[in-house]
PADREN-829638 format. One record per residue: residue number from 1; chain; z, y, x of N, C-alpha, C, CB in turn. Coordinates in pm, 1 decimal, padded with zeros to 6 digits. Last residue first. Glycine has a CB too. Layout:
N
[rec NUM,A,[Z,Y,X],[Z,Y,X],[Z,Y,X],[Z,Y,X]]
...
***
This chain:
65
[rec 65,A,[00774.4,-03972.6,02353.9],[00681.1,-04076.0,02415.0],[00754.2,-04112.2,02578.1],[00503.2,-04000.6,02425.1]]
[rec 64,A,[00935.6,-03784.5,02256.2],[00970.0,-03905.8,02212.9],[00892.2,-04059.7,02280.2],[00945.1,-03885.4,02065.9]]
[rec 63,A,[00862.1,-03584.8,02387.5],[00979.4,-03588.3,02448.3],[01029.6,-03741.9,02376.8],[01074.8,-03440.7,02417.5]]
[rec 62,A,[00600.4,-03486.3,02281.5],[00616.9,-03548.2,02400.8],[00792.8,-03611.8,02465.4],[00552.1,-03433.0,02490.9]]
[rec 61,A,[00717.9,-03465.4,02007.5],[00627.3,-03593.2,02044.5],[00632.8,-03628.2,02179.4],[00480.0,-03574.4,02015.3]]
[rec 60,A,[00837.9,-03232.3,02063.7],[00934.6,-03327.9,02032.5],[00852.7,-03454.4,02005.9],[01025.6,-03283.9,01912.1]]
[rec 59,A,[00600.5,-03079.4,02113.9],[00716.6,-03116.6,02229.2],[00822.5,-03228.0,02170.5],[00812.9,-02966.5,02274.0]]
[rec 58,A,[00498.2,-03070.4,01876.6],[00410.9,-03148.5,01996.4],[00501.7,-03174.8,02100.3],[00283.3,-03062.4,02063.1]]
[rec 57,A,[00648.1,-02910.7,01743.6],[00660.3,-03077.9,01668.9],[00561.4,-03149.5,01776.9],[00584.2,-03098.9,01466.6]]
[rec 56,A,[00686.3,-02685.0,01837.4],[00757.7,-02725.3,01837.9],[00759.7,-02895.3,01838.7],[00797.5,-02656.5,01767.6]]
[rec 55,A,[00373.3,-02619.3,01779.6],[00419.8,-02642.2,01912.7],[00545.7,-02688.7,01919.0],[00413.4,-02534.2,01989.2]]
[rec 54,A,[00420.8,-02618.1,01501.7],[00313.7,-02733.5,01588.2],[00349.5,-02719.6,01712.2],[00143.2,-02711.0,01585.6]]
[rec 53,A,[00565.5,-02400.3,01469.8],[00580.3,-02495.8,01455.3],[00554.4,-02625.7,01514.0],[00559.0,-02482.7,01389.7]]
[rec 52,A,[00382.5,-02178.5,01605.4],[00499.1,-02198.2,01611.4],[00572.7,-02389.2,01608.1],[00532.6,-02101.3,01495.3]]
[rec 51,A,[00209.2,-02182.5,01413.8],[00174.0,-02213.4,01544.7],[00281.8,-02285.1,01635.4],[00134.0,-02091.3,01604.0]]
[rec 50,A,[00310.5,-02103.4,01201.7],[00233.2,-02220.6,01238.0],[00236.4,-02312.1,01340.2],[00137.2,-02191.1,01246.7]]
[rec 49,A,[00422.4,-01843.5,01307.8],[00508.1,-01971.6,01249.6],[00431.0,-02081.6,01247.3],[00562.9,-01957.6,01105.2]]
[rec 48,A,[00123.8,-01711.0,01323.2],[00210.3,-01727.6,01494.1],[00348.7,-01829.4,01440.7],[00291.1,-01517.4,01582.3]]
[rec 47,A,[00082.0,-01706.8,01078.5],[-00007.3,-01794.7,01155.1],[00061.2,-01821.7,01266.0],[-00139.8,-01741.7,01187.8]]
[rec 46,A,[00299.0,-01532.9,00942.5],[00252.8,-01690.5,00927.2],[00159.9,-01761.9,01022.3],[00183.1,-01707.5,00801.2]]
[rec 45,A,[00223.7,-01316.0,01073.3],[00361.3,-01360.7,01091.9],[00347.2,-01535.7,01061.0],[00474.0,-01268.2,00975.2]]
[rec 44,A,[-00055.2,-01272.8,01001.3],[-00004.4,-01281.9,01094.0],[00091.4,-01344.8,01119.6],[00005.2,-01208.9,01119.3]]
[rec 43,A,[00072.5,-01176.9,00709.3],[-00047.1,-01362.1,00717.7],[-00034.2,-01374.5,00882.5],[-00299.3,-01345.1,00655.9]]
[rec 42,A,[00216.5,-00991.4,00753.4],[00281.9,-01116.6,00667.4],[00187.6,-01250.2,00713.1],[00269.9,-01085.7,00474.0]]
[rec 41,A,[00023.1,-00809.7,00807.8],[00158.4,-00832.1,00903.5],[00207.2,-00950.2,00851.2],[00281.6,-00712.5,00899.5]]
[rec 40,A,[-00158.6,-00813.2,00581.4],[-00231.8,-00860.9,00675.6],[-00087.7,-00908.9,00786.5],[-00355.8,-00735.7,00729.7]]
[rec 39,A,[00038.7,-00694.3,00419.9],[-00028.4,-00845.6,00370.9],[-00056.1,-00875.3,00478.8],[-00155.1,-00865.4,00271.9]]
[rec 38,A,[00058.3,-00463.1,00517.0],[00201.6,-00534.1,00466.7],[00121.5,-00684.3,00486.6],[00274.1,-00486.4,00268.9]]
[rec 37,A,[-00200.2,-00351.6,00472.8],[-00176.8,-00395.3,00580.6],[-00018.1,-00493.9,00600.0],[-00192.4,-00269.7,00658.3]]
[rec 36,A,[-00172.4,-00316.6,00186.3],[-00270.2,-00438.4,00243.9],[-00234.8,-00448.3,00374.5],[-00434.2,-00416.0,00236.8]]
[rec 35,A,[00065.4,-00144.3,00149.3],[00042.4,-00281.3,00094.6],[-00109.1,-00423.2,00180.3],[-00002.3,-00222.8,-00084.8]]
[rec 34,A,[-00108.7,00079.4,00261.8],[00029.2,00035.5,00304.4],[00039.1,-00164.8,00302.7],[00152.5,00122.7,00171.1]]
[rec 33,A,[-00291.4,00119.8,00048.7],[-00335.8,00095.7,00185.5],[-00199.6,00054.3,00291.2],[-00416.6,00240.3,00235.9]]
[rec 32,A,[-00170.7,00188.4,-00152.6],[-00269.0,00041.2,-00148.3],[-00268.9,-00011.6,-00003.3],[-00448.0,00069.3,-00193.9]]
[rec 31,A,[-00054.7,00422.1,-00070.1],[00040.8,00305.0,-00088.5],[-00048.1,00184.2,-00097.0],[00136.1,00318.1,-00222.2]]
[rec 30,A,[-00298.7,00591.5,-00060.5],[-00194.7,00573.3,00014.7],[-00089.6,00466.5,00054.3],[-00149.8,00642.9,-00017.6]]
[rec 29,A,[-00356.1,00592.9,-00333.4],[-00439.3,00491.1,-00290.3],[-00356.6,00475.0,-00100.1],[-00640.0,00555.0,-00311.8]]
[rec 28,A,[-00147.1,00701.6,-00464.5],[-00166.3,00543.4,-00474.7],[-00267.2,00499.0,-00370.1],[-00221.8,00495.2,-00625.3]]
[rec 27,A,[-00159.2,00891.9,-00381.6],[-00041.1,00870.6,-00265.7],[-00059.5,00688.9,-00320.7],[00165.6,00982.3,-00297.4]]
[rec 26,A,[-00422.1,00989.8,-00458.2],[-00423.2,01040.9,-00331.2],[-00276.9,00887.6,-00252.1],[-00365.9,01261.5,-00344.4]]
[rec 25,A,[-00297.5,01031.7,-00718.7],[-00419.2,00930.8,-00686.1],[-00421.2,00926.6,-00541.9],[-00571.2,00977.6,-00743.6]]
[rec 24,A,[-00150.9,01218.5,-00692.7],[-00119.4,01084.4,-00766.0],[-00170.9,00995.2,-00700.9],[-00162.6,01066.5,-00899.4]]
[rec 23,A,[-00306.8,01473.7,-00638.4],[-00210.4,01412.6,-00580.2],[-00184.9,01241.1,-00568.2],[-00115.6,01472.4,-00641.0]]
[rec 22,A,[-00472.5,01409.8,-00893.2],[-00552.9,01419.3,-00766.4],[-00442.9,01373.5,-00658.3],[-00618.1,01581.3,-00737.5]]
[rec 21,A,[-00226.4,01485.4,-01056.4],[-00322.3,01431.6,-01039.1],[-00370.2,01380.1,-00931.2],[-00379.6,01484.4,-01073.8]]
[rec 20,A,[-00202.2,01784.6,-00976.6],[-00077.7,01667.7,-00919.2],[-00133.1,01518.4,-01002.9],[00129.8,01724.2,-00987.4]]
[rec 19,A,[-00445.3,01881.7,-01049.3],[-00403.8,01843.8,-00890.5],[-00276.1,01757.5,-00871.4],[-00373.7,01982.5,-00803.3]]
[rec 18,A,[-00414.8,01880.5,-01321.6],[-00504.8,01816.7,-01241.8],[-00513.6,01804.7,-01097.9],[-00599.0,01858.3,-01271.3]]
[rec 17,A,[-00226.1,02037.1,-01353.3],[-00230.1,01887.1,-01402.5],[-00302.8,01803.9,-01336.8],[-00274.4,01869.3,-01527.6]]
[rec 16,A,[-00301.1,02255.2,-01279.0],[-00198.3,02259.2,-01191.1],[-00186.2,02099.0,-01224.1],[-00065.2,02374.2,-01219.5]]
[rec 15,A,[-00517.6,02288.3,-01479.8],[-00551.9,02312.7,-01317.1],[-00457.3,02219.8,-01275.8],[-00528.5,02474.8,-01241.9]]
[rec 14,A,[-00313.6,02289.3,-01689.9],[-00438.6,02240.5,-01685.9],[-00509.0,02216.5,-01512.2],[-00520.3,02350.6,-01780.1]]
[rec 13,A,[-00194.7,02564.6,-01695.0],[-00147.8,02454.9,-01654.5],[-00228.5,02325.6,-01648.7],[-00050.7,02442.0,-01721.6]]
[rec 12,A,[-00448.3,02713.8,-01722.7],[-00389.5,02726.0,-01526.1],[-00289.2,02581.7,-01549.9],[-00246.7,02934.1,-01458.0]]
[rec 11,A,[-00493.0,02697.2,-01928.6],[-00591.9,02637.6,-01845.1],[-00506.6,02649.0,-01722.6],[-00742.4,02709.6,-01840.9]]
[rec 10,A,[-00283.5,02779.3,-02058.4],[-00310.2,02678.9,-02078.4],[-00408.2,02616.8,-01959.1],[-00349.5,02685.3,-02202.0]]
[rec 9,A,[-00265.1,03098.3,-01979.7],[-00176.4,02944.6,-01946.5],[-00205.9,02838.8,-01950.9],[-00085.9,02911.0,-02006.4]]
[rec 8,A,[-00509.2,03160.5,-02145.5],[-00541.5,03144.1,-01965.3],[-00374.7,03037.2,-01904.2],[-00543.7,03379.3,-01860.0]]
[rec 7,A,[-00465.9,03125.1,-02405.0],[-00503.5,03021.5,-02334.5],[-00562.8,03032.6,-02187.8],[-00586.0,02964.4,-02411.9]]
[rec 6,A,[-00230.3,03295.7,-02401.3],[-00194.0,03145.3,-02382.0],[-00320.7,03078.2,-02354.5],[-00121.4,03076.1,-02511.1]]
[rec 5,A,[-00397.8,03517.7,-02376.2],[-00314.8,03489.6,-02276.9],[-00284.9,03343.5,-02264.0],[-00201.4,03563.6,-02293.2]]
[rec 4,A,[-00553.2,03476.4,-02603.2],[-00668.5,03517.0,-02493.3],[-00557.4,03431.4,-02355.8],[-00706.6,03749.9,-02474.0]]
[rec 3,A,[-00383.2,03537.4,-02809.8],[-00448.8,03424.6,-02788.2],[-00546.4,03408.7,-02667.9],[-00510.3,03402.7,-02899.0]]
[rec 2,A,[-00291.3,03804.1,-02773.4],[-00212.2,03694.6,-02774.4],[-00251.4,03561.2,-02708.8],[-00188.8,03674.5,-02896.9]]
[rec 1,A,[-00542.2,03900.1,-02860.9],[-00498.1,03923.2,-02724.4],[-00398.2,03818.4,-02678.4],[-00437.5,04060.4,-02712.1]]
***
């Protein structure tokens, strides 16, 4: 009888493993998805500094001609 009980504990903690689990997985793939758009705001930020730039270094051509 003993043994009947621990192992319905066992399985419920088992269950309860497996959803904070599932959780886990849930807030990584959460955070992947954070991270890539992080990346995509960053390569943005770089292209409009590019841009940036070159427009800077075309006015200081025109201002040298």
């Amino acid at each position: 009888m003993q043994a009947d009980a621990l192992t319905k504990q066992a399985n419920a903690f088992t269950k309860q493993a497996d959803a904070f689990i599932r959780q886990a997985d849930t807030f990584t793939k959460q955070a992947d998805a954070f991270i890539r758009q992080a990346d995509a705001f960053t390569m943005q930020a770089d292209t409009f500094t590019k841009h940036g730039i070159a427009k800077f270094d075309s006015l200081r051509i025109n201002e040298m001609l």
